[in-house]
C-alpha positions in Angstrom: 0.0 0.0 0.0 1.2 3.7 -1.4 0.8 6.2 1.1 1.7 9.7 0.7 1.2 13.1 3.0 -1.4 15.4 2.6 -0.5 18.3 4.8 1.7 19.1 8.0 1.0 21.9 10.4 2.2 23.4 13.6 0.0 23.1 17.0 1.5 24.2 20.3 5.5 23.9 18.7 4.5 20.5 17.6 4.2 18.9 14.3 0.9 17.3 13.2 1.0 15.0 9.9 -1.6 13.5 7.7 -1.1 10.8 5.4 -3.2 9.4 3.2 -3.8 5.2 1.6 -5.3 4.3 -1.5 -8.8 3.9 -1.4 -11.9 5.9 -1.9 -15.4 6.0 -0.2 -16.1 8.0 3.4 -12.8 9.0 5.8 -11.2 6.3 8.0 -9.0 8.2 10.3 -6.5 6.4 12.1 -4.2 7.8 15.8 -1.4 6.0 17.0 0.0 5.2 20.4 2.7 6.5 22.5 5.8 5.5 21.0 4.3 4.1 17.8 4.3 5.7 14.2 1.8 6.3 11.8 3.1 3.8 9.8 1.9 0.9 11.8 -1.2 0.9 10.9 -0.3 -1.1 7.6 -0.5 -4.7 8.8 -4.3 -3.5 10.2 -5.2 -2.3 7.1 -3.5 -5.2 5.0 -5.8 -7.3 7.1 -8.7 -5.3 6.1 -9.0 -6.7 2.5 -7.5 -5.5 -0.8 -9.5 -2.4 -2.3 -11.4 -1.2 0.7 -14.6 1.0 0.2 -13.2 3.7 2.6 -10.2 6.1 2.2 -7.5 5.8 5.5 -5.8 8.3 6.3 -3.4 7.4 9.3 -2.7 10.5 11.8 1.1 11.2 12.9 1.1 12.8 16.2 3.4 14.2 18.5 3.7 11.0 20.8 5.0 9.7 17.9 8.2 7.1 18.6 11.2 9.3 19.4 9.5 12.2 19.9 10.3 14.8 22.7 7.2 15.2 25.5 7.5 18.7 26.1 4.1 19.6 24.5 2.6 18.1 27.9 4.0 21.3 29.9 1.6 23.2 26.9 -1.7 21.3 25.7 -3.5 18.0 25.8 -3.2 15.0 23.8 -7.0 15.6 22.9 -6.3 19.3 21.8 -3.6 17.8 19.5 -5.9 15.4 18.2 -8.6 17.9 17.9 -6.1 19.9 15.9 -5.2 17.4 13.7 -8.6 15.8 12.8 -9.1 19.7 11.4 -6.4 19.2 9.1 -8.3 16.2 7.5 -9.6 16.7 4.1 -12.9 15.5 4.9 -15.1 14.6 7.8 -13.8 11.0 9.2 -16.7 8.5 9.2 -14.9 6.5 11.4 -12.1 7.6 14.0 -9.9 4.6 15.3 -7.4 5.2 18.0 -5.3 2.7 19.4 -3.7 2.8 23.6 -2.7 6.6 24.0 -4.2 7.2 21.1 -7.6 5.8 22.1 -7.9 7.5 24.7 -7.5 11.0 23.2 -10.3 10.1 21.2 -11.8 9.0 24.5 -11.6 12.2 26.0 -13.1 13.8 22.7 -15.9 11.9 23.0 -16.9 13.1 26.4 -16.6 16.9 25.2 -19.3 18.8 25.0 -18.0 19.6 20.9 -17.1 16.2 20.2 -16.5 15.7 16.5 -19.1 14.3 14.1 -18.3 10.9 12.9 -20.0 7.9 11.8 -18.5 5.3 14.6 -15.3 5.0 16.7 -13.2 2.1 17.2 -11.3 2.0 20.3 -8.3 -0.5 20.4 -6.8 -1.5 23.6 -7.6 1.7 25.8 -7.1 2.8 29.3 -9.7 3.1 32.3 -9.8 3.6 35.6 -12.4 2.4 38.0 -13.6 4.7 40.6 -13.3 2.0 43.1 -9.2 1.9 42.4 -8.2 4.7 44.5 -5.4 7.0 43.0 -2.6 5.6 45.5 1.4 5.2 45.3 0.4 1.2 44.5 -1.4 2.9 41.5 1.3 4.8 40.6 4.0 1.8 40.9 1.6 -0.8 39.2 1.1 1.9 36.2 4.9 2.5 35.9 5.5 -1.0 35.0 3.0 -1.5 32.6 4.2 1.0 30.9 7.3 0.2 30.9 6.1 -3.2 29.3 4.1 -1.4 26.6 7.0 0.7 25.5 9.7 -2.1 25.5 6.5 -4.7 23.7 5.8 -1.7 21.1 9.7 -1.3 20.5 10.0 -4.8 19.8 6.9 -4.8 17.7 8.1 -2.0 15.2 11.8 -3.9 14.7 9.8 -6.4 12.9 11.9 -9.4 12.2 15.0 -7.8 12.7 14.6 -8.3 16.7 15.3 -12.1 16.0 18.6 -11.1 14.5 19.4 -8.2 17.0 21.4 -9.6 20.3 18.9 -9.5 23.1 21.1 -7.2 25.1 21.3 -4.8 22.6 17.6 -4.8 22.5 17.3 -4.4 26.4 19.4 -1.6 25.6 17.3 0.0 22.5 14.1 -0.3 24.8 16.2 1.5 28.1 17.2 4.2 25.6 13.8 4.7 24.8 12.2 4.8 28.0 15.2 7.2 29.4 14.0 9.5 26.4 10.0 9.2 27.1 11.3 9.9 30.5 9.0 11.1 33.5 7.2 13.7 31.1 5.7 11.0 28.7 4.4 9.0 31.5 2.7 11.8 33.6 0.9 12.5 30.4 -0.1 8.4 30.0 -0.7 8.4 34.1 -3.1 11.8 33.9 -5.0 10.3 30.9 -5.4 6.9 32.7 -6.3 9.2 36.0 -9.4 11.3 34.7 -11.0 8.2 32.7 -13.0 7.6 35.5 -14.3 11.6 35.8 -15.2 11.5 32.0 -18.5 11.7 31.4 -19.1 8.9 28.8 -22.4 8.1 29.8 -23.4 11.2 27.4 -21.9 9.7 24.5 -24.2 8.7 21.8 -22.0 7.5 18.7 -22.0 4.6 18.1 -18.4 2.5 19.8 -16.6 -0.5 19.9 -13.8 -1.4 22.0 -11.2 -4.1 21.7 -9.3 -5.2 24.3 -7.2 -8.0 25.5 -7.4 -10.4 28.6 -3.8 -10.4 28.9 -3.4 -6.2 29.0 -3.7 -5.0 32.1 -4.8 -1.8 30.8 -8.5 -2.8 30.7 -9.2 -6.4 31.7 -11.4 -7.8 34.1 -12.5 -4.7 37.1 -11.8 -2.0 34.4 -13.6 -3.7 31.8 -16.9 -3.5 33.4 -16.1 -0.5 34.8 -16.0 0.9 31.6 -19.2 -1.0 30.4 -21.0 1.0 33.0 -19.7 4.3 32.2 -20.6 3.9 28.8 -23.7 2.6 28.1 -23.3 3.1 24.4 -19.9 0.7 23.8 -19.9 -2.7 23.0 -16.8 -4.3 24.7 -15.1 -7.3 23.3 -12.1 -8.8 25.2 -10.2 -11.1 23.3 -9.2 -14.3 25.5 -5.8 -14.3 23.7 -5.3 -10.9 23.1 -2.6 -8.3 24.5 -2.1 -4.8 24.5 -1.0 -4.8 20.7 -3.6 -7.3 19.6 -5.0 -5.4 16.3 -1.1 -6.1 15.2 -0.6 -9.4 16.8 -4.3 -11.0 15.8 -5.1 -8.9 13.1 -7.3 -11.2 11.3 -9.2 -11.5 14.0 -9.6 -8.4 14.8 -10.9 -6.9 11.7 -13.6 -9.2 11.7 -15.2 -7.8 14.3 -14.4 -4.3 13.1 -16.4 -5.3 9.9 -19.0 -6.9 12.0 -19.3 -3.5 14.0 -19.1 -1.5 10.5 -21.9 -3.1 8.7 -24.0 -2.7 11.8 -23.8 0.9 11.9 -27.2 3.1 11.0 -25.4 3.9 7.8 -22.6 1.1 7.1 -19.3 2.6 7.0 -17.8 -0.2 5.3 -19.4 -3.7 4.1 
């Protein structure tokens, strides 16, 4: 698949990108995670099908991997995103955000000016449960998850070159990374993971599915429900195999119930 940019812009001292697949139909707009590139998207969409009645365009953000974090001392991942779904071309009919990602869109959603869109597609998001007190346990528990996430997502974009790397010299790409991120990008992860629980989702009408995985911490078991209650609207499916990367890792699978969720919609998005 050919991609190629659209337009670039400035928000807050930070560079927003847009880039644009081959296709044609209504808007598919696609945010990353934390530490994770625009370009990963591909293996989702490969998994999609060949000629797809929609036209992706994949967001590049500024928690983009290697990226600095200062922007959090300035604005809000959901301002940036904000930002950046005005640079679109068109309305997206359906906004897909994966981890930090999905939970800017998150946050969108609960605004008062959410945008318009068709559907929403969150993959492997964050909630908290207003039963789990905001605690120093918390705050440890958090820190190693996302220390995980970074080191898995690292590993994830070398591709098959980690199998030919030395694993020490992995160990070492992932410490580099998360010395990099540093505090700064894991406030920004701890605050979004923080407010989940004040959002008020039980206001949001469009239409949402969320994928998740039993083995990621970041919503299984308490938080799932949790987030089932807070909003009404969201269908949940946990994936008894799946992790926090499981639209990459179980693709196939995954897009399945995407379609399934697509062709459900009050106006399909995409057969």
């Amino acid at each position: 698949m050919t991609w190629y940019p659209v337009v670039e812009a400035e928000c807050h001292g930070e560079r927003l990108a847009v880039h644009r697949g081959p296709g044609s139909g209504p808007a598919l707009v696609l945010a990353h995670g934390m530490e994770d590139s625009w370009h990963t998207w591909q293996p989702f969409l490969d998994a999609l099908g060949a000629d797809p009645p929609f036209t992706p365009y994949a967001l590049d953000l500024p928690w983009r991997a290697g990226a600095e974090y200062g922007w959090v001392h300035r604005t809000s991942p959901a301002t940036l995103l904000r930002h950046a779904l005005d640079l679109l071309p068109e309305p997206p009919a359906l906004l897909v955000g994966h981890s930090f990602g999905a939970n800017a869109v998150l946050e969108l959603l609960a605004a008062a000016d959410r945008p318009a869109t068709d559907g929403v597609v969150l993959l492997a998001p964050y909630f908290r449960s207003p039963d789990d007190p905001v605690s120093w346990q918390l705050f440890d528990r958090e820190l190693a998850r996302f220390r995980a996430v970074i080191g898995e997502g690292l590993r994830l974009r070398l591709g098959r070159r980690r199998h030919t790397l030395d694993p020490d010299l992995v160990d070492t790409m992932v410490a580099k990374a998360l010395d990099r991120v540093g505090p700064l990008g894991f406030v920004a992860l701890l605050r979004q993971f923080i407010t989940t629980a004040d959002l008020g989702l039980d206001t949001v009408t469009v239409p949402t599915l969320v994928v998740t995985g039993a083995l990621d911490p970041a919503l299984a078991g308490a938080r799932t429900e949790a987030l089932r209650r807070a909003m009404p609207v969201a269908s949940v499916h946990t994936r008894s195999d799946g992790g926090h990367f499981c639209h990459l890792r179980q693709a196939a699978a995954v897009t399945v119930e995407i379609r399934r969720f697509l062709a459900a919609l009050p106006t399909p998005t995409v057969a």
